[in-house]
PDB file of N, CA, C, O and CB in Angstrom:
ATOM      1  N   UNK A   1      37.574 131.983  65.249  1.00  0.00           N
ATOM      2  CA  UNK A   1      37.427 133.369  65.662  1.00  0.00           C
ATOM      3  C   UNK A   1      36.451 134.058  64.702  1.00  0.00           C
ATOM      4  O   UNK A   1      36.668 134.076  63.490  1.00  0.00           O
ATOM      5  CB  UNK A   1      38.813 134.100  65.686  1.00  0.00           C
ATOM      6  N   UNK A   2      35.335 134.646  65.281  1.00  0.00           N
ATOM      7  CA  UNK A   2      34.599 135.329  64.296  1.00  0.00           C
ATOM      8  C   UNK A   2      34.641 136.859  64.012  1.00  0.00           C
ATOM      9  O   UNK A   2      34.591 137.858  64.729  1.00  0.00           O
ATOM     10  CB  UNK A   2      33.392 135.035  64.563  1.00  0.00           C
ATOM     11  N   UNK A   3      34.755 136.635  62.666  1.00  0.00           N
ATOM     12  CA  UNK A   3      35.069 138.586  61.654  1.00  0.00           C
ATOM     13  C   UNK A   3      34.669 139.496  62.610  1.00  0.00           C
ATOM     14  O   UNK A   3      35.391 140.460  62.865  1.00  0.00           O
ATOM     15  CB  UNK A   3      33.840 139.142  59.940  1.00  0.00           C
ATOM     16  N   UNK A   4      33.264 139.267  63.364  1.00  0.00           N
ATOM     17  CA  UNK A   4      33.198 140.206  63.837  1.00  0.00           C
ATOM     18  C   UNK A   4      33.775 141.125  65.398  1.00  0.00           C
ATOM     19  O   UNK A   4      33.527 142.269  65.780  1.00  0.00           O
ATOM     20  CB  UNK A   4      32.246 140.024  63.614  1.00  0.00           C
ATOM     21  N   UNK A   5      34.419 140.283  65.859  1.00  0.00           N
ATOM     22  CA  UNK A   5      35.188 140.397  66.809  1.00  0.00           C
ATOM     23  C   UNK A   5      36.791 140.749  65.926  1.00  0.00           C
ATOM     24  O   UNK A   5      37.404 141.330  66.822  1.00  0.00           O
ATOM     25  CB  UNK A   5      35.013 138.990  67.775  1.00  0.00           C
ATOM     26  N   UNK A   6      37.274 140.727  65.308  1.00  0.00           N
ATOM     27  CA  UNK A   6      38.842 140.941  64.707  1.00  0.00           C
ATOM     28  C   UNK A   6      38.619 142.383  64.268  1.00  0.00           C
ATOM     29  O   UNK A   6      37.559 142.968  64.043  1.00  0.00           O
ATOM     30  CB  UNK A   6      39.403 139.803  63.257  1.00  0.00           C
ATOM     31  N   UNK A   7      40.035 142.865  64.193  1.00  0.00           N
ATOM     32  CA  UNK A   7      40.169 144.146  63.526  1.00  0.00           C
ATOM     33  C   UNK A   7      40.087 144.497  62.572  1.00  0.00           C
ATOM     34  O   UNK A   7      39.912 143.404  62.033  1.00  0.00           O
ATOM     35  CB  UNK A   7      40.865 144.578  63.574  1.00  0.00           C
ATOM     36  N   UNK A   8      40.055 145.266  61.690  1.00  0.00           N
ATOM     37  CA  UNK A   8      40.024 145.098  60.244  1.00  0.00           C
ATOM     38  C   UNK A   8      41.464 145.220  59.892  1.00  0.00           C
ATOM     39  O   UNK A   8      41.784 144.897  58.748  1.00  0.00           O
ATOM     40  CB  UNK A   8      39.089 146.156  59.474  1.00  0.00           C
ATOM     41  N   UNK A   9      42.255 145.586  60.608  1.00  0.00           N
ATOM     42  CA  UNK A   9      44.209 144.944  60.403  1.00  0.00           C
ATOM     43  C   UNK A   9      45.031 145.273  61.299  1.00  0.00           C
ATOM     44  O   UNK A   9      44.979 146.179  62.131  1.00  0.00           O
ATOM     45  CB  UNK A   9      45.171 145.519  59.119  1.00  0.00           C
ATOM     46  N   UNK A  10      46.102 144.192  61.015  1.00  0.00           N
ATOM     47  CA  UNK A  10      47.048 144.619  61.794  1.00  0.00           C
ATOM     48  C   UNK A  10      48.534 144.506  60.970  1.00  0.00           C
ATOM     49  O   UNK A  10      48.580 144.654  59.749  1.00  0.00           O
ATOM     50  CB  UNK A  10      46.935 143.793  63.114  1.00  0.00           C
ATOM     51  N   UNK A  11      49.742 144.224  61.790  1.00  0.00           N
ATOM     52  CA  UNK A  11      50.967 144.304  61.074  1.00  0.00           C
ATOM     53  C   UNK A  11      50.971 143.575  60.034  1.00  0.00           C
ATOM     54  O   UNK A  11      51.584 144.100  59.105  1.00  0.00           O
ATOM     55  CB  UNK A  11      52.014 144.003  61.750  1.00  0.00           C
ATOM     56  N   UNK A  12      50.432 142.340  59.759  1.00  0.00           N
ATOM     57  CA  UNK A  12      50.013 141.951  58.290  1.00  0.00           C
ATOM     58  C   UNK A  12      49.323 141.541  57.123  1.00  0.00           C
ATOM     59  O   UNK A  12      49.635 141.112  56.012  1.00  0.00           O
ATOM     60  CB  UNK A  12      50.233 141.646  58.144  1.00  0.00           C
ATOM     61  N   UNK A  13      48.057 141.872  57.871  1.00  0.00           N
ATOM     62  CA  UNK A  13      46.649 141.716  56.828  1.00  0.00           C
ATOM     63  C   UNK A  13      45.958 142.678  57.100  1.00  0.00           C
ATOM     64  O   UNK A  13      45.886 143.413  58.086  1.00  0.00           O
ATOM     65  CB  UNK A  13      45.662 140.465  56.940  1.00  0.00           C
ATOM     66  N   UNK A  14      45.299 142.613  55.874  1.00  0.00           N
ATOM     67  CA  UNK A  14      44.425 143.812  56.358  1.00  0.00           C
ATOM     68  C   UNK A  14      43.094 142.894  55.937  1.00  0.00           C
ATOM     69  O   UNK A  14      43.151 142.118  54.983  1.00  0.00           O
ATOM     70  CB  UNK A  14      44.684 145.581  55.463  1.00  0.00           C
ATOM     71  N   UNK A  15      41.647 143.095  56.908  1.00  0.00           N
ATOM     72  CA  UNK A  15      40.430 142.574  56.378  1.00  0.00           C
ATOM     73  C   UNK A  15      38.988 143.463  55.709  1.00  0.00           C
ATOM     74  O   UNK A  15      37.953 143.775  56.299  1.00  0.00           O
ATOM     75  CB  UNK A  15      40.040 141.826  57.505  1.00  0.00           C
ATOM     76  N   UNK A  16      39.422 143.727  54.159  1.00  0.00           N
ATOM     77  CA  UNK A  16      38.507 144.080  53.893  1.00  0.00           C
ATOM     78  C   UNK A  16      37.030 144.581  53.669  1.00  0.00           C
ATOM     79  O   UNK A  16      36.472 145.576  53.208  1.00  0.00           O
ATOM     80  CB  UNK A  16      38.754 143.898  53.826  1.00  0.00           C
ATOM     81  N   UNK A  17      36.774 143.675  54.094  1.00  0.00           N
ATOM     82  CA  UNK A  17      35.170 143.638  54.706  1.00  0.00           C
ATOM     83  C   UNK A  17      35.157 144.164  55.651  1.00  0.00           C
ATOM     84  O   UNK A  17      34.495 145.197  55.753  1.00  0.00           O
ATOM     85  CB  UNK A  17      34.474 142.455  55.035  1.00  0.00           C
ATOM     86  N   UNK A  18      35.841 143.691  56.652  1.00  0.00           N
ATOM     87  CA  UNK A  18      35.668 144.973  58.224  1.00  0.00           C
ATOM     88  C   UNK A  18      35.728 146.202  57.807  1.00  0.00           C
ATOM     89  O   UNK A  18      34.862 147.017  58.126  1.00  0.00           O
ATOM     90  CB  UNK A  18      36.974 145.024  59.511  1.00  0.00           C
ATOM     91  N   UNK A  19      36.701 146.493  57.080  1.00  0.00           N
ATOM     92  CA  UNK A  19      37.445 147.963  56.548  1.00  0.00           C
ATOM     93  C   UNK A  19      36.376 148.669  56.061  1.00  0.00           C
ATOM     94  O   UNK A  19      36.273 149.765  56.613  1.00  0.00           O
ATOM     95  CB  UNK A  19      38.645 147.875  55.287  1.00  0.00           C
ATOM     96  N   UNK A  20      35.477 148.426  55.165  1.00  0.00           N
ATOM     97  CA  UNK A  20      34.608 148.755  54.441  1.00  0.00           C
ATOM     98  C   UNK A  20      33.108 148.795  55.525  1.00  0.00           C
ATOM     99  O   UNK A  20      32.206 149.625  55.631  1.00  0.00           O
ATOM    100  CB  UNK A  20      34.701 147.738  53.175  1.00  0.00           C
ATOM    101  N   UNK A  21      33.292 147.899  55.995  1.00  0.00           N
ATOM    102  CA  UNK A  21      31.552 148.054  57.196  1.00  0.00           C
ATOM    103  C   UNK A  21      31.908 149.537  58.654  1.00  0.00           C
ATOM    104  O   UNK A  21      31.217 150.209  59.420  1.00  0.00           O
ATOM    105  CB  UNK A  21      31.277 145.613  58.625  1.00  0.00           C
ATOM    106  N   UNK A  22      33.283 149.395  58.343  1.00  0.00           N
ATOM    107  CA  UNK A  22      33.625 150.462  59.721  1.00  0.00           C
ATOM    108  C   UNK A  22      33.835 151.719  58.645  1.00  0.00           C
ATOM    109  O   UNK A  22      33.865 152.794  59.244  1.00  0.00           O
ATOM    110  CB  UNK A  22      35.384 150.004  60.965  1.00  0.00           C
ATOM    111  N   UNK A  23      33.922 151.789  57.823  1.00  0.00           N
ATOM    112  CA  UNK A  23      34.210 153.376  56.599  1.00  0.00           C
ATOM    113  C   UNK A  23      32.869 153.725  56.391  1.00  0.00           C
ATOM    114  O   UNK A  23      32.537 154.868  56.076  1.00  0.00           O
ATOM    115  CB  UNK A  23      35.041 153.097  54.718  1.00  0.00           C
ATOM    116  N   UNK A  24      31.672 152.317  56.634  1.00  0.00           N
ATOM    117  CA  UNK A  24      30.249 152.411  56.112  1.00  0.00           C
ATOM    118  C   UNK A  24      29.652 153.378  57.228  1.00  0.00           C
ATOM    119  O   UNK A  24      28.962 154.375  57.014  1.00  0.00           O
ATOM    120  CB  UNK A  24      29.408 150.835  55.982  1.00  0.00           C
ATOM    121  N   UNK A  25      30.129 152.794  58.680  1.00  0.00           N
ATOM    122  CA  UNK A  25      29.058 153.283  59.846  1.00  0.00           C
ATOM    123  C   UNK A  25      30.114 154.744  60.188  1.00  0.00           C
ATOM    124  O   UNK A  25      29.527 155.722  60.650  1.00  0.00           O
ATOM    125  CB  UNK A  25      28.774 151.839  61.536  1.00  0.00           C
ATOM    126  N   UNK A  26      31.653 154.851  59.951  1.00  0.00           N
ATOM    127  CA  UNK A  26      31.572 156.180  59.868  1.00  0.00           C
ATOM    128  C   UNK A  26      31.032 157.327  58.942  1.00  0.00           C
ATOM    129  O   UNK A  26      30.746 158.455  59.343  1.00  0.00           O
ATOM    130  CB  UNK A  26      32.479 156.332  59.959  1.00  0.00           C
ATOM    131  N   UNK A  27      30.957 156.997  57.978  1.00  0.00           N
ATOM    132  CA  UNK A  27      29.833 157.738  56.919  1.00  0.00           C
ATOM    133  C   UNK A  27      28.557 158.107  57.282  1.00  0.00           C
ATOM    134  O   UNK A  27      28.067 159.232  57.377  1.00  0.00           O
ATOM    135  CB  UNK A  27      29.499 156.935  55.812  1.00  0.00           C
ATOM    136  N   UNK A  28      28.217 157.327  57.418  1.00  0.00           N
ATOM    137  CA  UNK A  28      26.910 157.415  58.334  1.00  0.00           C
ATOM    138  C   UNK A  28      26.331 158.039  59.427  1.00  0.00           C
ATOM    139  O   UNK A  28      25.243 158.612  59.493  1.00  0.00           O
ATOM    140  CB  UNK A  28      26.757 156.605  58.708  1.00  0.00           C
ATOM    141  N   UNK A  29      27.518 157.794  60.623  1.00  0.00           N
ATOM    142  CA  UNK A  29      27.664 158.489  61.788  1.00  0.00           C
ATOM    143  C   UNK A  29      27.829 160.111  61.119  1.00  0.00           C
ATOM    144  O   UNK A  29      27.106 161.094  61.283  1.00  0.00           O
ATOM    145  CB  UNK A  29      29.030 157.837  62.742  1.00  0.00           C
ATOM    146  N   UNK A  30      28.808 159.978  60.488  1.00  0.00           N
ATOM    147  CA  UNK A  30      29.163 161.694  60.122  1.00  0.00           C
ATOM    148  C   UNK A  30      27.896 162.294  58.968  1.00  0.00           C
ATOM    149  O   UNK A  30      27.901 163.512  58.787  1.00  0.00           O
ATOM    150  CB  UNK A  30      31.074 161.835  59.147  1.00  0.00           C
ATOM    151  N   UNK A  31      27.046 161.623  58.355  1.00  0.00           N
ATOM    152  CA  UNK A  31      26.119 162.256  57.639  1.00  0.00           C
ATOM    153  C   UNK A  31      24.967 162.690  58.888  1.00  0.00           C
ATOM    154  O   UNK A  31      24.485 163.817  58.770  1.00  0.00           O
ATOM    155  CB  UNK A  31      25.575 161.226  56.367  1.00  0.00           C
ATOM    156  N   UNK A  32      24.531 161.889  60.014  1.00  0.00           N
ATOM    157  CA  UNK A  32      23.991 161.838  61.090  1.00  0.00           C
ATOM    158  C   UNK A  32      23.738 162.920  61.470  1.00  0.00           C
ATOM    159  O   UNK A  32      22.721 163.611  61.401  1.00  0.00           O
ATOM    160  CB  UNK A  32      24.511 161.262  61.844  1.00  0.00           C
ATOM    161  N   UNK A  33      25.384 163.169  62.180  1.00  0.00           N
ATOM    162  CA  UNK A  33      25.720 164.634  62.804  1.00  0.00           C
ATOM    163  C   UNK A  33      25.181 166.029  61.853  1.00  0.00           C
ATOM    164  O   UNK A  33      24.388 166.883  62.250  1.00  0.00           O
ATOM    165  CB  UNK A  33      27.522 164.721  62.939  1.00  0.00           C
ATOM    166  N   UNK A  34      25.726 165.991  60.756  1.00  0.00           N
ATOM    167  CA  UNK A  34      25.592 167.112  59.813  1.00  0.00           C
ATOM    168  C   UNK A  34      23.767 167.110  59.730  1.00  0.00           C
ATOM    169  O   UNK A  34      23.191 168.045  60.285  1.00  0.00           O
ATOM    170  CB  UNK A  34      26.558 166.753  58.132  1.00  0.00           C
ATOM    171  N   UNK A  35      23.062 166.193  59.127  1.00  0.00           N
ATOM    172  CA  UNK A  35      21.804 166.137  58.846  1.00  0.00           C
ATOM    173  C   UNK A  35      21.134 167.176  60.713  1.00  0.00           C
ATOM    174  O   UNK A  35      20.049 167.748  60.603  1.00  0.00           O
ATOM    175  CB  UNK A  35      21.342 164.065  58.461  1.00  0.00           C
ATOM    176  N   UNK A  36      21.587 167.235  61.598  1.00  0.00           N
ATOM    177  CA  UNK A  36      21.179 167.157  62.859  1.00  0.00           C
ATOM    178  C   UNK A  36      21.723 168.987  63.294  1.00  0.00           C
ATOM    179  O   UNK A  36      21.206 169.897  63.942  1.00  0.00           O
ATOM    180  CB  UNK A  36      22.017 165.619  63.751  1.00  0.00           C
ATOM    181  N   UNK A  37      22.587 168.874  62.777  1.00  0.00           N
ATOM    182  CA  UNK A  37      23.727 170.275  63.124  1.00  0.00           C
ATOM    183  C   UNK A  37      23.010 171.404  61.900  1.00  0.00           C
ATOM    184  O   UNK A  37      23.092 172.608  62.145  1.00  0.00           O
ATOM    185  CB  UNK A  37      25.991 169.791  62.648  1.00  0.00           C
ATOM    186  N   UNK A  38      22.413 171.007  60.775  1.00  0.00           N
ATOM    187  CA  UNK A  38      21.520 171.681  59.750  1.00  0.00           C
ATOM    188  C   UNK A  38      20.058 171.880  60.456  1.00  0.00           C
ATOM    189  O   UNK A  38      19.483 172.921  60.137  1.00  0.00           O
ATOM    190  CB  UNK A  38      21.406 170.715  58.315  1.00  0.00           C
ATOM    191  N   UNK A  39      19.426 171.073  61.316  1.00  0.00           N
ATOM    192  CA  UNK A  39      18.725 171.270  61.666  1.00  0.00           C
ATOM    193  C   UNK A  39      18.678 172.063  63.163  1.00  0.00           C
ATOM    194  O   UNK A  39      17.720 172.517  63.789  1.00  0.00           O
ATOM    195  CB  UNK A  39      18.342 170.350  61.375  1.00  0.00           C
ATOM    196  N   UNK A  40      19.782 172.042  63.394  1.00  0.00           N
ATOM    197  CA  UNK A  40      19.916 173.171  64.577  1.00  0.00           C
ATOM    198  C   UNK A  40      20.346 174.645  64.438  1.00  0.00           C
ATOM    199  O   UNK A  40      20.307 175.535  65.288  1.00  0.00           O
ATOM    200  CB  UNK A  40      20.866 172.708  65.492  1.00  0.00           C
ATOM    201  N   UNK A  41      20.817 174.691  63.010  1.00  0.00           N
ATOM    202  CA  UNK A  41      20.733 175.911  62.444  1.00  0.00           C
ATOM    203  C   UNK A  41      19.725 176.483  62.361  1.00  0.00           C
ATOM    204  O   UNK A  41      19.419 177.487  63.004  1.00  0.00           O
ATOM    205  CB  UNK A  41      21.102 175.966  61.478  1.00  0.00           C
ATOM    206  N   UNK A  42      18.771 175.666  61.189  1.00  0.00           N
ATOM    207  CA  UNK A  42      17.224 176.390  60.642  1.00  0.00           C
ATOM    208  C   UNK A  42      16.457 176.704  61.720  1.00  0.00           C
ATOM    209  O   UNK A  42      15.899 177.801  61.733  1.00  0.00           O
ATOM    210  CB  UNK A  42      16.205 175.416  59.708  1.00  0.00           C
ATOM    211  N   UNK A  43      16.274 175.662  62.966  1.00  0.00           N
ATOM    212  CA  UNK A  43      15.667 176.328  64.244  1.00  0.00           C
ATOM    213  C   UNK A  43      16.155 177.220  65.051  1.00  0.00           C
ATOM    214  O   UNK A  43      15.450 177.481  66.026  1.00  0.00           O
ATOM    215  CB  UNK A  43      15.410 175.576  65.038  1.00  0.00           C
ATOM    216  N   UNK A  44      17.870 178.173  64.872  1.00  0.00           N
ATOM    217  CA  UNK A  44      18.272 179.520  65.320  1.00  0.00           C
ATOM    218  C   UNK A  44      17.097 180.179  64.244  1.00  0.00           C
ATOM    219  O   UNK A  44      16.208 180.910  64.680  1.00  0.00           O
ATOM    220  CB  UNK A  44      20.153 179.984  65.079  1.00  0.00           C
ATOM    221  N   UNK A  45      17.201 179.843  62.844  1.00  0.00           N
ATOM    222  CA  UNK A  45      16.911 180.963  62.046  1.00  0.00           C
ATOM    223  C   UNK A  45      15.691 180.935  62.050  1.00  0.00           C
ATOM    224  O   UNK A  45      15.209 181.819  61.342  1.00  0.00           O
ATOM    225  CB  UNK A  45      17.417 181.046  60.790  1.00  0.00           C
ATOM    226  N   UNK A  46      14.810 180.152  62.656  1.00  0.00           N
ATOM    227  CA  UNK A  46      12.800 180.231  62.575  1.00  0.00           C
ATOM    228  C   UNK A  46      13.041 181.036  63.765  1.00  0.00           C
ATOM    229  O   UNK A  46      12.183 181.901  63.940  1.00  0.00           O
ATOM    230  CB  UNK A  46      11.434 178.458  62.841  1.00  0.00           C
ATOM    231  N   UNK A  47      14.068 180.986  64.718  1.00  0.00           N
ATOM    232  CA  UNK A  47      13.758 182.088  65.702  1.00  0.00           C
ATOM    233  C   UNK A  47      12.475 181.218  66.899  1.00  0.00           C
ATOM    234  O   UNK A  47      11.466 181.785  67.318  1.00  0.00           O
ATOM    235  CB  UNK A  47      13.009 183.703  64.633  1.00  0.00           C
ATOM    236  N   UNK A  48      12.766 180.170  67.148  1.00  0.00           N
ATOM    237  CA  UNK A  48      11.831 179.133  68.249  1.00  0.00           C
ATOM    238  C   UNK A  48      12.007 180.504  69.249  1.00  0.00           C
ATOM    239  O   UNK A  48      12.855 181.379  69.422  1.00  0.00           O
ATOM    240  CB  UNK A  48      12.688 177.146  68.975  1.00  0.00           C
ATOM    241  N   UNK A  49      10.317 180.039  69.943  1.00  0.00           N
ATOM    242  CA  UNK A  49      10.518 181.028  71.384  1.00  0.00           C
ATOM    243  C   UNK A  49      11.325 180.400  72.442  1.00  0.00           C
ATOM    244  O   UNK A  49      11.765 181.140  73.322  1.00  0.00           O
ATOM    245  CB  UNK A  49       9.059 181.375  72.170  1.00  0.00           C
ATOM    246  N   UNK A  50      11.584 179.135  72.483  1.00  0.00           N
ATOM    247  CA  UNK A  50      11.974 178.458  73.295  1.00  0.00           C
ATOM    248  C   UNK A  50      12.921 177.330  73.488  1.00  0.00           C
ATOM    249  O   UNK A  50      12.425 176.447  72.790  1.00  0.00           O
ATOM    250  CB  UNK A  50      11.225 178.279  73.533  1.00  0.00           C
ATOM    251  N   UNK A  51      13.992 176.850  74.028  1.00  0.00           N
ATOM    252  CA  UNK A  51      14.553 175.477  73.994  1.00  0.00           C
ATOM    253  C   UNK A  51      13.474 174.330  73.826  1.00  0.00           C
ATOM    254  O   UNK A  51      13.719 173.768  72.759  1.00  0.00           O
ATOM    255  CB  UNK A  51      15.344 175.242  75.305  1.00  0.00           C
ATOM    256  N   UNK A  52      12.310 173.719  74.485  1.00  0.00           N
ATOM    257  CA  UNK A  52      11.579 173.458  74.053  1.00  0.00           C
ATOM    258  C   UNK A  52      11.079 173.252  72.964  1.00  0.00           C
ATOM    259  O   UNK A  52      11.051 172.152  72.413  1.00  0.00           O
ATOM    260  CB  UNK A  52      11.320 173.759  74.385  1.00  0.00           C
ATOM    261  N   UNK A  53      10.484 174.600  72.388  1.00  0.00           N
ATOM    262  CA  UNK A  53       9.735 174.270  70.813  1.00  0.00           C
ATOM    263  C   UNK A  53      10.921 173.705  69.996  1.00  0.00           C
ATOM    264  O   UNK A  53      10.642 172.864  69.142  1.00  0.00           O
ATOM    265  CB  UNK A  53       9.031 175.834  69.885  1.00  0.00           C
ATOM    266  N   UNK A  54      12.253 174.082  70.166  1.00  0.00           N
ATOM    267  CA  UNK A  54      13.245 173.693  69.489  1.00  0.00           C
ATOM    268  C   UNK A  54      13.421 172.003  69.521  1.00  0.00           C
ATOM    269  O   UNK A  54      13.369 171.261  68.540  1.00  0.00           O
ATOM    270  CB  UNK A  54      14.387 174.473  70.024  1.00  0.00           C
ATOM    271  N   UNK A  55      13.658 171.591  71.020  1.00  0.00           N
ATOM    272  CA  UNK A  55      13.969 170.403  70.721  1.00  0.00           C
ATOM    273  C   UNK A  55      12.326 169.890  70.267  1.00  0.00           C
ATOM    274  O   UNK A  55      12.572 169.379  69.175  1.00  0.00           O
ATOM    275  CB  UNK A  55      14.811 169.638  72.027  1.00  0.00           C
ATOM    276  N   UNK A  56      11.618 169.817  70.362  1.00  0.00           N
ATOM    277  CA  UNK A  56      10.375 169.600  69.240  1.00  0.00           C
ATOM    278  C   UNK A  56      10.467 169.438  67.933  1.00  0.00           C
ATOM    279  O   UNK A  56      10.271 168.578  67.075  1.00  0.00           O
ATOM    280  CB  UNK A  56       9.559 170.571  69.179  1.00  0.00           C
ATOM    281  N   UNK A  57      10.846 170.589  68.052  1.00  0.00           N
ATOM    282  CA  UNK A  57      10.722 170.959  66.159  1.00  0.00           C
ATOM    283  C   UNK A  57      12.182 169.511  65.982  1.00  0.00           C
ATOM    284  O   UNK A  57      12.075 168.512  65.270  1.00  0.00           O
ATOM    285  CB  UNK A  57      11.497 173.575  65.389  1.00  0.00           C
ATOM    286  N   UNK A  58      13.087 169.778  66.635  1.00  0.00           N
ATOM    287  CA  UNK A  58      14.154 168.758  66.156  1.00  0.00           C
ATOM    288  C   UNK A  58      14.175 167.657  66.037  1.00  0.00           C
ATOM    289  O   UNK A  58      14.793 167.069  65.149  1.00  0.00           O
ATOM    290  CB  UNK A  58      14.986 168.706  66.620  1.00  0.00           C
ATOM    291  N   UNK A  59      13.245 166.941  67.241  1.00  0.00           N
ATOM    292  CA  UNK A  59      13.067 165.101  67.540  1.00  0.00           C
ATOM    293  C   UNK A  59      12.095 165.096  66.286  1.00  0.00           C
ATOM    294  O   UNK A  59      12.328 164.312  65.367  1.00  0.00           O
ATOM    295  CB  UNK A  59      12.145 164.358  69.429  1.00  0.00           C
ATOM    296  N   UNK A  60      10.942 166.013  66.228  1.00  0.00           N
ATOM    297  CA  UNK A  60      10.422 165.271  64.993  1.00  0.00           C
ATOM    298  C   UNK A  60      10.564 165.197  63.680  1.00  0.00           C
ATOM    299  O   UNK A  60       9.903 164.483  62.926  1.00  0.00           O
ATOM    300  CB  UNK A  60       9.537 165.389  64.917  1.00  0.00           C
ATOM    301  N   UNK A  61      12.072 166.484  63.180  1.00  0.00           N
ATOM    302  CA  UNK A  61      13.105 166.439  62.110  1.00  0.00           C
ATOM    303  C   UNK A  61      13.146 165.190  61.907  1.00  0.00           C
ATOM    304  O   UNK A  61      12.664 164.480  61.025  1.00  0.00           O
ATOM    305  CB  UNK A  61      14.444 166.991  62.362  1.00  0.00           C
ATOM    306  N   UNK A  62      14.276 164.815  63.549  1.00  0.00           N
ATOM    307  CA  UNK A  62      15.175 163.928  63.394  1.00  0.00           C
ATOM    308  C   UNK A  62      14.448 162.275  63.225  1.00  0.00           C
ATOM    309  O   UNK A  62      15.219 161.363  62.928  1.00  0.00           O
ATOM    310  CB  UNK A  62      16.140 164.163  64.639  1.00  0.00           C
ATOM    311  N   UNK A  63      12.896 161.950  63.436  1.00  0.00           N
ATOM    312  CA  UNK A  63      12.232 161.342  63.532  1.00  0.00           C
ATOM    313  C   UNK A  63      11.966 160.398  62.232  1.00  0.00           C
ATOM    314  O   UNK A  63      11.961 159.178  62.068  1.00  0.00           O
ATOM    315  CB  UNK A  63      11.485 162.025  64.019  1.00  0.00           C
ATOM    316  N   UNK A  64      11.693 161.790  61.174  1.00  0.00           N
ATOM    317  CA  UNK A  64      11.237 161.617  59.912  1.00  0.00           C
ATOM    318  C   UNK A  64      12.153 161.613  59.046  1.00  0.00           C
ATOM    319  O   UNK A  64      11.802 161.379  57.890  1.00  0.00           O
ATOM    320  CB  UNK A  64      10.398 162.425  59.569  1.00  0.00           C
ATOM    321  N   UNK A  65      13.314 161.815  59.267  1.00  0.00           N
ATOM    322  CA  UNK A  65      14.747 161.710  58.541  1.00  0.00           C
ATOM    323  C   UNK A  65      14.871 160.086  58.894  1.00  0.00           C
ATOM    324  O   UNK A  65      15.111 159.326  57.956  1.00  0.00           O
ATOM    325  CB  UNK A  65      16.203 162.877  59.286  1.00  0.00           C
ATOM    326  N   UNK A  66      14.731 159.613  60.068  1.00  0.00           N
ATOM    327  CA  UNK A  66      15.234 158.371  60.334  1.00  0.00           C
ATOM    328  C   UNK A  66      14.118 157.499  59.660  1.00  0.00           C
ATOM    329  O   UNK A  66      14.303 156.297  59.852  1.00  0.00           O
ATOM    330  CB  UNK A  66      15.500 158.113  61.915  1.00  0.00           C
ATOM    331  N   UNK A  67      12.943 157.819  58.875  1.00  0.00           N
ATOM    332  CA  UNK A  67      11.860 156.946  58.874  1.00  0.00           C
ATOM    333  C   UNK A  67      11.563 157.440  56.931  1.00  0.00           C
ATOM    334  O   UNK A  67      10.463 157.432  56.378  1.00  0.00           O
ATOM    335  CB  UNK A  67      10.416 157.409  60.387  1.00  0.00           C
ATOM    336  N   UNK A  68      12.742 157.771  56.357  1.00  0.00           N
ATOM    337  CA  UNK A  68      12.770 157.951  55.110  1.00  0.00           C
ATOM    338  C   UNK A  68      13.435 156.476  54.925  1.00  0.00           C
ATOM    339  O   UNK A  68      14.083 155.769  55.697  1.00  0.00           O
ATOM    340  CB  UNK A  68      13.518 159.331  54.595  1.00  0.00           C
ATOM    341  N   UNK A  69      12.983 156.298  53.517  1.00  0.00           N
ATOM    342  CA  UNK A  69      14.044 154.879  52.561  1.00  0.00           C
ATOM    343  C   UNK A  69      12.610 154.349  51.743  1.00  0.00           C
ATOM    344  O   UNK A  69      12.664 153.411  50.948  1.00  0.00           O
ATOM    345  CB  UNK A  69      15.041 153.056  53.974  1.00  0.00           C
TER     346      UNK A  69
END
């Protein structure tokens, strides 16, 4: 049976490594959101004329956030 198909526990083991790769991609997921929800703030507060310029201004936020490291 392979790790990646199993749970990370049940009634009597628990598997570490899963535990830790699923705590990893919720971290992640939830830094995601926030990084995204900050940027939908600052574009209320530039005051966009439009839904449009907004999602603009946002995909290419969200573009260059994803293309940092």
């Amino acid at each position: 049976m392979s790790t990646e198909n199993k749970k990370s526990h049940d009634d009597d083991t628990m598997d570490f490594n899963k535990l830790e790769k699923e705590l990893a991609m919720a971290v992640e997921q939830d830094q995601r959101y926030w990084r995204e929800n900050d940027a939908k703030f600052r574009a209320v507060h530039q005051k966009v004329g439009s839904y449009e310029e907004f999602r603009y201004e946002h995909d290419n936020l969200t573009y260059n956030l994803c293309n940092i490291s």
